[in-house]
C-alpha positions in Angstrom: -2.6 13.4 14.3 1.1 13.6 14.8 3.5 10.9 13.9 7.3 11.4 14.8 10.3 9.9 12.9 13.8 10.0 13.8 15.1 11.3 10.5 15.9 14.9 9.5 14.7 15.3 6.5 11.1 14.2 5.1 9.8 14.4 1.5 6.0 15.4 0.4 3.5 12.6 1.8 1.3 10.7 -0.6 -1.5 8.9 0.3 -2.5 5.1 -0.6 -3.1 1.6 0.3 -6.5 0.1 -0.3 -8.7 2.3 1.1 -6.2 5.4 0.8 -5.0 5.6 4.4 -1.5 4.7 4.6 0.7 7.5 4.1 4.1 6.7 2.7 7.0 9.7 2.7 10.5 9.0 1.6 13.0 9.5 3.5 16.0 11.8 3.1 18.6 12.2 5.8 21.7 13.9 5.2 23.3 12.7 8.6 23.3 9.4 7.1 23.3 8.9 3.0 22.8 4.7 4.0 19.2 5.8 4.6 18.3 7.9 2.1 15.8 6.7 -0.2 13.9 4.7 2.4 9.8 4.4 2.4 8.1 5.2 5.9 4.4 4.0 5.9 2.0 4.4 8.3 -1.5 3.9 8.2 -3.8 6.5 9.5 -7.1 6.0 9.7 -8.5 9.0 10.9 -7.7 10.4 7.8 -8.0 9.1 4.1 -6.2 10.5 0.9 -8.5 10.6 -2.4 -7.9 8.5 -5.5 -6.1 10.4 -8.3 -8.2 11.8 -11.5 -7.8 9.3 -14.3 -6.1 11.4 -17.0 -8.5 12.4 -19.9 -6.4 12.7 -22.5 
């Protein structure tokens, strides 16, 4: 699956959501500093994310 944004620059996807298939990037677009920071999320069934480890220690 391909999903096309109209920024330039994209950080590392992370998946989550309920059932872990919404991926959310942050956006990072030097052509316009107003949007930087911003959260795309788009929810993508055909493919799930796993649930982090729980930290054992």
């Amino acid at each position: 699956m391909t999903v096309k944004l109209s920024v330039q620059w994209l950080t590392v996807p992370a998946f989550g959501g309920r059932d872990f298939d919404t991926i959310y990037v942050t956006i990072v677009n030097s052509d316009d500093p107003a949007e930087d920071g911003g959260v795309f999320a788009q929810c993508v069934p055909v493919v799930k994310g796993l649930p982090e480890a729980k930290f054992a220690g």
